[in-house]
C-alpha positions in Angstrom: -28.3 -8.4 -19.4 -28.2 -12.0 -17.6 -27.5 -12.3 -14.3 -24.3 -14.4 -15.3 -23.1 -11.4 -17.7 -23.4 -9.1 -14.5 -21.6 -11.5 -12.0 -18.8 -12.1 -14.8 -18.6 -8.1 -15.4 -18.4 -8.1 -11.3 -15.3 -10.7 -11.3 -13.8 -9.1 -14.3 -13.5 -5.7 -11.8 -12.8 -7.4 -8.2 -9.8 -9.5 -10.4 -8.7 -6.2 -11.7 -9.0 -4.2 -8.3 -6.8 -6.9 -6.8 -4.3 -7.2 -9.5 -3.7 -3.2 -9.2 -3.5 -3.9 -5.5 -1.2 -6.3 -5.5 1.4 -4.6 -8.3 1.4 -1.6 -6.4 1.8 -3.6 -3.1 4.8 -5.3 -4.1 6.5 -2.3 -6.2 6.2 -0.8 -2.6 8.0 -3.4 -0.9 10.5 -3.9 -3.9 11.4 0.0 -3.5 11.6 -0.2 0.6 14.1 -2.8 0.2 16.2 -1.3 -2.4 16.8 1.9 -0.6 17.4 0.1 2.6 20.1 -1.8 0.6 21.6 1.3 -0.9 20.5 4.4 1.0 21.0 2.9 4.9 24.7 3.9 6.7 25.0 5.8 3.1 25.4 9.2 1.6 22.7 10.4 -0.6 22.4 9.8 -4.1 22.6 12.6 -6.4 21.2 12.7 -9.9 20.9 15.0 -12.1 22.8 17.9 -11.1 21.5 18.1 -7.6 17.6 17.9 -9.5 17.5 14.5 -7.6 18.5 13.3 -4.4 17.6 10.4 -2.8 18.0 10.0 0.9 16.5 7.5 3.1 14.2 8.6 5.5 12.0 6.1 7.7 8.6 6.8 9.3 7.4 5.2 12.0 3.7 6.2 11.5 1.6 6.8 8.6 0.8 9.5 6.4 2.5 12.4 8.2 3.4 10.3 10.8 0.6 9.8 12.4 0.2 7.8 15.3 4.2 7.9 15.6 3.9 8.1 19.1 0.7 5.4 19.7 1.1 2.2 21.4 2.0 -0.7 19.3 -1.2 -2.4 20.0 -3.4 0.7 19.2 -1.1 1.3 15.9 -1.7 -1.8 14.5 -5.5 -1.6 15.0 -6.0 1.7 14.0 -3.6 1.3 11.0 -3.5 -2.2 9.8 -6.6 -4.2 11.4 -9.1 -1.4 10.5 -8.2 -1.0 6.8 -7.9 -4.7 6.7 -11.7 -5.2 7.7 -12.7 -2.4 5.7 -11.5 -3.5 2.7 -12.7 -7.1 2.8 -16.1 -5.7 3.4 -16.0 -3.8 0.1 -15.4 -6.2 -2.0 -18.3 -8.7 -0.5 -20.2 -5.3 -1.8 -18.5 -5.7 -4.8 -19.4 -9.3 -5.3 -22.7 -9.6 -3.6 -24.8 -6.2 -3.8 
């Protein structure tokens, strides 16, 4: 294979990573602000015969609620910043290496 097959197959993957990123990003969002709309100051919504029920419930930390009780500043590094950094350096791996 050429060198511009190999960089095109490389794009072709990074576009694709993103794309799945991004859908998944904003179906996130979309959902969070839909049950804000129609969960917050409200009873839950039953579906099914009790199978269902959706209730909102916010977290103010991560996965398991970790760093719940952190300092803002720490929070955002730890959680936001550090992921951020980590990401954009894998996909210069992605595109470079």
């Amino acid at each position: 294979m050429g060198f511009m097959n190999i960089f095109r197959q490389r794009i072709k993957y990074i576009i694709m990573t993103l794309g799945i990123f991004c859908i998944n990003y904003f179906m996130d969002r979309i959902t969070k602000i839909i049950a804000v709309k129609y969960l917050n100051g409200h009873n839950p919504i039953v579906l099914l015969d009790n199978i269902i029920i959706l209730t909102l419930v916010e977290n103010t930390g991560a996965f398991l609620s970790l760093g719940k009780n952190w300092n803002v500043y720490i929070k955002y590094l730890v959680l936001l910043i550090i992921p951020v950094i980590i990401c954009i350096y894998g996909l210069f791996h992605l595109m470079f290496k």
